[in-house]
C-alpha positions as CSV (number, residue, x, y, z in Angstrom):
1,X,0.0,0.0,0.0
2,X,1.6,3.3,-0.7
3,X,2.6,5.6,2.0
4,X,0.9,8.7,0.7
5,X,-1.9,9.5,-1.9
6,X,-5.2,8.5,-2.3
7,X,-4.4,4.6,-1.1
8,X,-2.2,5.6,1.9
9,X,-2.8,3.8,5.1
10,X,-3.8,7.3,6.6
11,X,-6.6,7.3,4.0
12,X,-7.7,3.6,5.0
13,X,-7.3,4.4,8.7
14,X,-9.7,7.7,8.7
15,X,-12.1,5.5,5.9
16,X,-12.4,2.8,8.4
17,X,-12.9,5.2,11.9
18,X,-15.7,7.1,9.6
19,X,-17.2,3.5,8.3
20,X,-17.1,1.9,12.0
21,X,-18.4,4.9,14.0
22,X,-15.2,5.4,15.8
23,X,-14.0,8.7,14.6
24,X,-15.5,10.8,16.9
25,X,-13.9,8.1,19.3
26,X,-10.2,9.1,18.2
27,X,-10.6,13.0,18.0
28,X,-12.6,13.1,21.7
29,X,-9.9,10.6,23.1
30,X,-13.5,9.0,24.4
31,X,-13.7,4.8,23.3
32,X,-17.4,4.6,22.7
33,X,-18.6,8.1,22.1
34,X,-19.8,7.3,18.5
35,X,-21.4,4.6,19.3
36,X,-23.0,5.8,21.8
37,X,-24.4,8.8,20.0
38,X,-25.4,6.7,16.9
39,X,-27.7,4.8,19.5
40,X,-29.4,8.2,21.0
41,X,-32.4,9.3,18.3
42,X,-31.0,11.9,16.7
43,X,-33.4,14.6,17.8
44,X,-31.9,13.9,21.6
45,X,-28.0,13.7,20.3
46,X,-27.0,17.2,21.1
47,X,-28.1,16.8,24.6
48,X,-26.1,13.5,24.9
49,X,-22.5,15.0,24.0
50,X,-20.6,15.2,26.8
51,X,-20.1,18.8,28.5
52,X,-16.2,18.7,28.2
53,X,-16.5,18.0,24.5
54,X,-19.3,20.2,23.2
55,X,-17.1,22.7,22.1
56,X,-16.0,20.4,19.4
57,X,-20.0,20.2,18.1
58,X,-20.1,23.7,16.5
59,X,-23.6,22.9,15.3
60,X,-24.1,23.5,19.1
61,X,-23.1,27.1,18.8
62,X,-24.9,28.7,15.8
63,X,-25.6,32.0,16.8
64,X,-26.7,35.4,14.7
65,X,-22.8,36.1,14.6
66,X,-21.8,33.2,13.1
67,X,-20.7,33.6,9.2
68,X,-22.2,33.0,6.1
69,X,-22.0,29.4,5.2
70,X,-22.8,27.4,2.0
71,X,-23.4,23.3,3.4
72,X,-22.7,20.9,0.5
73,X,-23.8,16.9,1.2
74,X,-24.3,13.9,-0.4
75,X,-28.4,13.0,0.1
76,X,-26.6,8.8,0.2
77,X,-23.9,9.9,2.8
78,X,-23.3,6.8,4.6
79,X,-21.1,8.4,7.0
80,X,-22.8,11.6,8.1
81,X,-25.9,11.6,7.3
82,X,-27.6,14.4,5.2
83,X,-30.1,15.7,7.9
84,X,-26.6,17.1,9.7
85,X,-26.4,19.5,6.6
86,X,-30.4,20.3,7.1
87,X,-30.7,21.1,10.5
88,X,-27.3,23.3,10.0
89,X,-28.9,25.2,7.3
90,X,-32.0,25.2,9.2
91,X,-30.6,26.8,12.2
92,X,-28.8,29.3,10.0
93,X,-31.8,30.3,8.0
94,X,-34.0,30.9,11.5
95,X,-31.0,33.4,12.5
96,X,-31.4,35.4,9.0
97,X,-27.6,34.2,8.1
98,X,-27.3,33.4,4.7
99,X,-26.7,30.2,3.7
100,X,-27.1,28.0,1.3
101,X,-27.6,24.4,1.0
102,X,-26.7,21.9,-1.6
103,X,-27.9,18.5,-1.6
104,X,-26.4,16.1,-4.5
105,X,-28.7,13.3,-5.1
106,X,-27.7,10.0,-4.2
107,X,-23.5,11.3,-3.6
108,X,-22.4,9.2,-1.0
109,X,-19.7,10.7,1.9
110,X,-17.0,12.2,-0.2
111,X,-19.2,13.0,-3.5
112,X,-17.0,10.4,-5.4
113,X,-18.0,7.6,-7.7
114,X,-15.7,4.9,-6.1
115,X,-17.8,2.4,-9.0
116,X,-16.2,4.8,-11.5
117,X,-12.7,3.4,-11.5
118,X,-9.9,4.9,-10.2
119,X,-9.3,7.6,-10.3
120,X,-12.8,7.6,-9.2
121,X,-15.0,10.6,-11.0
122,X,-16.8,12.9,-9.1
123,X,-20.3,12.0,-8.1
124,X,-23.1,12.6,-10.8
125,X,-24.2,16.5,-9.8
126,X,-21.2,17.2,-7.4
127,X,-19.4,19.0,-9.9
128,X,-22.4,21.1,-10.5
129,X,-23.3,22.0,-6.6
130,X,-19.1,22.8,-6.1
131,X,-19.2,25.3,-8.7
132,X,-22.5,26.9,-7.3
133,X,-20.9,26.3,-4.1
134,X,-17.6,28.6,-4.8
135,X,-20.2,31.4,-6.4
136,X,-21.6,31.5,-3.2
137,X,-18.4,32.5,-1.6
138,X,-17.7,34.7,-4.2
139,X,-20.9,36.5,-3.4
140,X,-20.6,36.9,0.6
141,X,-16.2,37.9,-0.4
142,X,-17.6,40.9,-3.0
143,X,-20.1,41.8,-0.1
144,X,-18.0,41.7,2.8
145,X,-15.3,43.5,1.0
146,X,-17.4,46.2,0.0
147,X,-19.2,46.6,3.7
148,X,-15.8,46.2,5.4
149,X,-13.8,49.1,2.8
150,X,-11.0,46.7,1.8
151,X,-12.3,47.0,-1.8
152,X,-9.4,46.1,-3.2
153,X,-10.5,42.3,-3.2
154,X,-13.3,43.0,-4.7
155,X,-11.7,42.8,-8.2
156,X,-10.0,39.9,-7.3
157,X,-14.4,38.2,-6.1
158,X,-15.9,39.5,-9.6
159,X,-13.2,37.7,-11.7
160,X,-13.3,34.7,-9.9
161,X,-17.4,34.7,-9.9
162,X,-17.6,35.5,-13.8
163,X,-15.4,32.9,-14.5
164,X,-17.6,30.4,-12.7
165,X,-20.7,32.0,-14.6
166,X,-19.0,31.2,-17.9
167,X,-18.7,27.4,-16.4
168,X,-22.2,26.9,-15.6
């Protein structure tokens, strides 16, 4: 197996913590914890983090300061599942924070085609939701720039957004 890239035993390591719920488990430092939320229904999860980790949930903190944010998710995530993305954008959208959400239909965790070959493609619509997803940060940049007077990105945001208009 090589030692970097794609195939690297890093890659397989992180592949299987995400595929055997035991992620959350290595960047906690608590054995368990991903099991133990993936048994809790999801609507009572956010009350079953532990206090001394919740600061590592940042869908726990979503307040009216928090930025602009464009969620991009596979609807066939097997990993983390779509409704993560939903209730994000949900919260966001109560709060008046602009946001944008960007479900690809049927992209699993990754947005790859791992049936494609290898290298594998890009899921079928992922291309698509990416591009729409960098217009979006071109958009809150040109903004931002303008309300906070360093206009002098603001070239820098148009070019980059009409070159994505002329690729979609």
């Amino acid at each position: 197996m090589p030692t970097s890239g794609f195939l690297s035993d890093r890659f397989a390591l992180t592949a299987r913590w995400e595929l055997d719920s035991t992620f959350l488990d290595g960047c906690f430092g608590k054995p368990g914890l991903g099991k133990m939320l993936n048994e809790v229904e999801y609507a009572k999860r956010a009350a079953a983090v532990p206090e001394d980790i919740k600061p590592g949930f940042l869908q726990l903190f979503v307040t009216e300061n928090y930025p602009p944010s464009v969620l991009v998710h596979g609807t066939a995530d097997e990993v983390v599942p779509d409704k993560e993305s939903v209730k994000q954008y949900e919260q966001l959208r109560k709060l008046d924070i602009k946001t944008e959400l960007l479900l690809v239909q049927d992209g699993r965790h990754g947005l790859a085609d791992f049936g494609s070959g290898f290298p594998p493609q890009p899921a079928t619509g992922s291309t698509e939701a990416y591009g729409r997803a960098l217009k979006f940060i071109a958009e809150v940049f040109v903004s931002n720039s303008t309300k906070n007077n360093v206009s002098y990105l603001e070239p820098f945001w148009k070019s980059l957004s009409a070159l994505l208009d002329a690729h979609s």
